[in-house]
Each structure stands twice: as structure tokens, then as C-alpha cells.
C-alpha positions, 0 to 999 in steps of 0.5 A: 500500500506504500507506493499510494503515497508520492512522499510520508505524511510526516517528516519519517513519521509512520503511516498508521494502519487507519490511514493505509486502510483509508488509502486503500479504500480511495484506491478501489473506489476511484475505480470501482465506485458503487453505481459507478459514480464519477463524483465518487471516483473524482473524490476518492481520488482527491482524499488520496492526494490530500493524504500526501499532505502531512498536515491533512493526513494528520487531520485525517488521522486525529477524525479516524482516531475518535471514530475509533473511539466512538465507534469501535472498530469499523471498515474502511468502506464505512470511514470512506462512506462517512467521508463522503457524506460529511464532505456532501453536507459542506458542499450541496448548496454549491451550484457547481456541485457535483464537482468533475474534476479531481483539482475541485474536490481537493480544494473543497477538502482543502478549504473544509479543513482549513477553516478552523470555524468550520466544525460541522464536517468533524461532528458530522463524520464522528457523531452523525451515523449515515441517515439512510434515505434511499425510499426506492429501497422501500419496494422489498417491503412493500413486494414482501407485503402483498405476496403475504396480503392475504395473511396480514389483512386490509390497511397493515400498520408498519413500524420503521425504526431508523427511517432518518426523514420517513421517506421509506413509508411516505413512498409506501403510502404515496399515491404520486411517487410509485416505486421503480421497476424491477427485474426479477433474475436468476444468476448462475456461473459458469466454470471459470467463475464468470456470472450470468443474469437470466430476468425471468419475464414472468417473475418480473411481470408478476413483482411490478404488477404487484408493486403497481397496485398499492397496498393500502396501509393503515398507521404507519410509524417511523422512528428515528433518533434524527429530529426530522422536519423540525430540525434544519440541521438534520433534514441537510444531513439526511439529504448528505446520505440520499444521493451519491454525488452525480446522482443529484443530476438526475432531476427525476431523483430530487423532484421525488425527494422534496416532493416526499418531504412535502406530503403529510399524510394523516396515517404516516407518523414520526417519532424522535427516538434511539430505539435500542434505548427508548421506553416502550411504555411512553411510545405506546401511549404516543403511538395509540398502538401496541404492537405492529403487523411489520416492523422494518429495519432498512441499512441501519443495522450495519452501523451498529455493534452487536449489543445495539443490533440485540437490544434493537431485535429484542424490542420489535419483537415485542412491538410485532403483532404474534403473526407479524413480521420483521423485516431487516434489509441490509448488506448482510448475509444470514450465518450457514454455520448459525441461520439465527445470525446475521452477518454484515459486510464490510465492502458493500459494492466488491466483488460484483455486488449481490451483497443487499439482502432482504431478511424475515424473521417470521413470528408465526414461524417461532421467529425463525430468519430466513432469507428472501431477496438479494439485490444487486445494489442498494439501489434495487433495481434487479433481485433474485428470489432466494427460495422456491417457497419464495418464488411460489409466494410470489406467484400465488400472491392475488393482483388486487391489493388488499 
């Protein structure tokens, strides 16, 4: 790892392991960025120049040192990840944002940490978790819903615990934004490893058919210890976490996004909360509601540590109704040696994707996990169907929403 650097970040000083982990990272993503982001690439290319200044490079260290702290130990994905959207929180209001070239991201880090006034960028990469705001996301439910429609009822309530601005359950209920298509496939792989992606054009049919017609829901809830829409300050932050760099050109994507923060539907609620912590007696009472027919978790549990992770399953499950469900999507895989552990992936987008997986713990199946989609991105726009017993549910699941 070494040869990334023209000359050391300090006058002999030893590079830290923090920083060639970082430095690695960069390297991957300026050629592999998810989505193939050239905003990502640009800056992932520009962290790497700015750590062959000692000054920098000590910045840079001091922050991944009290992540550290805070945190406990985390991957290298996740420091480059929180980089980012700290970086993005600094520079959204700037017209010329996204930037195209590498000399202009370097100068915005530059003049970032430059500014000794300027403290937001380090409290947002050491205290702020990634607000996840990806509402296209939200489709795995939604499918998960109406292929068990029969089973869950008319107007199902459905608790989302991390749902940074609720856009999640917003896009649910929305008449006006209606999720993307999706491709239904099967992947296989030849004798020299190489993947092949089949779309079942049947599969494919039936899933959008589903998706277009709606399930209408009843109270909906999401939690979130982010203060919301009565917070500024956090709404910047969510919208930091929304979109990667040459995303905010697509306009189709931000008309959505404020067009979500727009709507107010009575059904759809909020409440400021760190769920692993909160009382469960004081949110009953503010939420009329004892216990939840769906209880969702989206791309939060990757940034938690395993007794956050624990206290957080332990409280659905005594919010979810006996024949409910909970719902974890994340870039995870359920544990072949122990199916009652999840395992969370440190590089997200490496080694051709396929890392984002939906998983149900089914309470009318003695609360037993069991995976049911896994997705090319976290954008989810391909999944394929884990299960024959998936694929059956799928098929059998009645068009007519309940």
C-alpha cells in the first residue's frame, strides 16, 4: 500500500494502519465506485492526494482516531462512506456541485479543513451515523407485503425504526411517487467463475404488477433518533446520505425527494427516538398502538455493534403483532454455520455486488430468519428470489391489493 503515497505524511513519521486502510479504500473506489459514480471516483481520488499532505493526513488521522473511539472498530468502506457524506453536507448548496474534476474536490477538502470555524464536517463524520434515505429501497417491503396480503389483512400498520426523514413509508403510502421497476433474475456461473443474469419475464411481470397496485396501509410509524422536519440541521444531513454525488443530476431523483418531504399524510407518523434505548411504555401511549403487523429495519443495522443490533431485535419483537413480521434489509448475509445470525459486510459494492439482502424473521414461524431477496445494489433495481417457497409466494400472491 506504500507506493499510494508520492512522499510520508510526516517528516519519517509512520503511516498508521487507519490511514493505509483509508488509502486503500480511495484506491478501489476511484475505480470501482458503487453505481459507478464519477463524483465518487473524482473524490476518492482527491482524499488520496490530500493524504500526501502531512498536515491533512494528520487531520485525517486525529477524525479516524475518535471514530475509533466512538465507534469501535469499523471498515474502511464505512470511514470512506462517512467521508463522503460529511464532505456532501459542506458542499450541496454549491451550484457547481457535483464537482468533475479531481483539482475541485481537493480544494473543497482543502478549504473544509482549513477553516478552523468550520466544525460541522468533524461532528458530522464522528457523531452523525449515515441517515439512510434511499425510499426506492422501500419496494422489498412493500413486494414482501402483498405476496403475504392475504395473511396480514386490509390497511397493515408498519413500524420503521431508523427511517432518518420517513421517506421509506411516505413512498409506501404515496399515491404520486410509485416505486421503480424491477427485474426479477436468476444468476448462475459458469466454470471459470464468470456470472450470468437470466430476468425471468414472468417473475418480473408478476413483482411490478404487484408493486403497481398499492397496498393500502393503515398507521404507519417511523422512528428515528434524527429530529426530522423540525430540525434544519438534520433534514441537510439526511439529504448528505440520499444521493451519491452525480446522482443529484438526475432531476427525476430530487423532484421525488422534496416532493416526499412535502406530503403529510394523516396515517404516516414520526417519532424522535434511539430505539435500542427508548421506553416502550411512553411510545405506546404516543403511538395509540401496541404492537405492529411489520416492523422494518432498512441499512441501519450495519452501523451498529452487536449489543445495539440485540437490544434493537429484542424490542420489535415485542412491538410485532404474534403473526407479524420483521423485516431487516441490509448488506448482510444470514450465518450457514448459525441461520439465527446475521452477518454484515464490510465492502458493500466488491466483488460484483449481490451483497443487499432482504431478511424475515417470521413470528408465526417461532421467529425463525430466513432469507428472501438479494439485490444487486442498494439501489434495487434487479433481485433474485432466494427460495422456491419464495418464488411460489410470489406467484400465488392475488393482483388486487388488499
Amino acid at each position: 500500500m506504500m507506493e499510494v503515497f508520492e512522499d510520508q505524511p510526516g517528516d519519517g513519521q509512520q503511516i498508521s494502519q487507519d490511514i493505509l486502510d483509508l488509502a486503500e479504500e480511495c484506491l478501489e473506489q476511484s475505480i470501482n465506485a458503487p453505481q459507478n459514480d464519477e463524483g465518487i471516483k473524482s473524490f476518492s481520488r482527491a482524499v488520496l492526494r490530500l493524504l500526501n499532505f502531512p498536515e491533512y493526513a494528520a487531520q485525517i488521522e486525529f477524525l479516524l482516531e475518535n471514530l475509533h473511539k466512538i465507534k469501535g472498530p469499523t471498515s474502511a468502506s464505512y470511514k470512506h462512506n462517512k467521508l463522503l457524506r460529511s464532505f456532501q453536507f459542506e458542499a450541496i448548496d454549491d451550484p457547481d456541485y457535483p464537482y468533475r474534476t479531481d483539482v475541485e474536490y481537493l480544494k473543497e477538502l482543502m478549504k473544509i479543513l482549513d477553516d478552523p470555524r468550520n466544525d460541522s464536517f468533524n461532528v458530522n463524520f464522528l457523531t452523525r451515523d449515515v441517515a439512510s434515505n434511499i425510499a426506492e429501497r422501500y419496494k422489498a417491503f412493500e413486494l414482501i407485503m402483498l405476496m403475504m396480503q392475504e395473511r396480514l389483512g386490509s390497511c397493515p400498520t408498519v413500524l420503521d425504526i431508523g427511517c432518518s426523514v420517513n421517506h421509506g413509508l411516505l413512498k409506501m403510502n404515496s399515491k404520486r411517487f410509485g416505486f421503480g421497476e424491477v427485474d426479477v433474475v436468476k444468476r448462475s456461473f459458469d466454470p471459470d467463475g464468470t456470472q450470468k443474469i437470466d430476468i425471468d419475464q414472468e417473475l418480473k411481470h408478476k413483482a411490478n404488477a404487484l408493486l403497481a397496485s398499492k397496498y393500502i396501509l393503515g398507521k404507519c410509524i417511523g422512528i428515528d433518533i434524527l429530529a426530522g422536519k423540525s430540525d434544519p440541521y438534520a433534514q441537510r444531513w439526511a439529504e448528505s446520505c440520499s444521493f451519491y454525488p452525480f446522482e443529484r443530476l438526475v432531476q427525476k431523483l430530487l423532484i421525488e425527494y422534496y416532493g416526499l418531504s412535502l406530503e403529510n399524510p394523516i396515517n404516516v407518523g414520526t417519532y424522535q427516538a434511539d430505539f435500542s434505548k427508548m421506553d416502550l411504555e411512553t411510545f405506546k401511549a404516543h403511538a395509540y398502538q401496541d404492537r405492529f403487523d411489520v416492523i422494518t429495519f432498512s441499512t441501519i443495522m450495519y452501523q451498529l455493534n452487536e449489543d445495539e443490533r440485540l437490544a434493537m431485535l429484542e424490542k420489535a419483537k415485542q412491538l410485532v403483532k404474534p403473526n407479524g413480521l420483521i423485516i431487516i434489509q441490509d448488506f448482510c448475509h444470514l450465518d450457514p454455520d448459525n441461520p439465527n445470525n446475521i452477518i454484515f459486510e464490510e465492502n458493500w459494492f466488491k466483488a460484483g455486488g449481490w451483497k443487499y439482502t432482504t431478511i424475515v424473521i417470521d413470528m408465526l414461524n417461532q421467529g425463525v430468519m430466513e432469507e428472501y431477496f438479494r439485490w444487486n445494489n442498494g439501489r434495487c433495481g434487479q433481485v433474485e428470489l432466494l427460495s422456491q417457497n419464495i418464488i411460489q409466494l410470489l406467484k400465488d400472491a392475488p393482483l388486487k391489493a388488499a
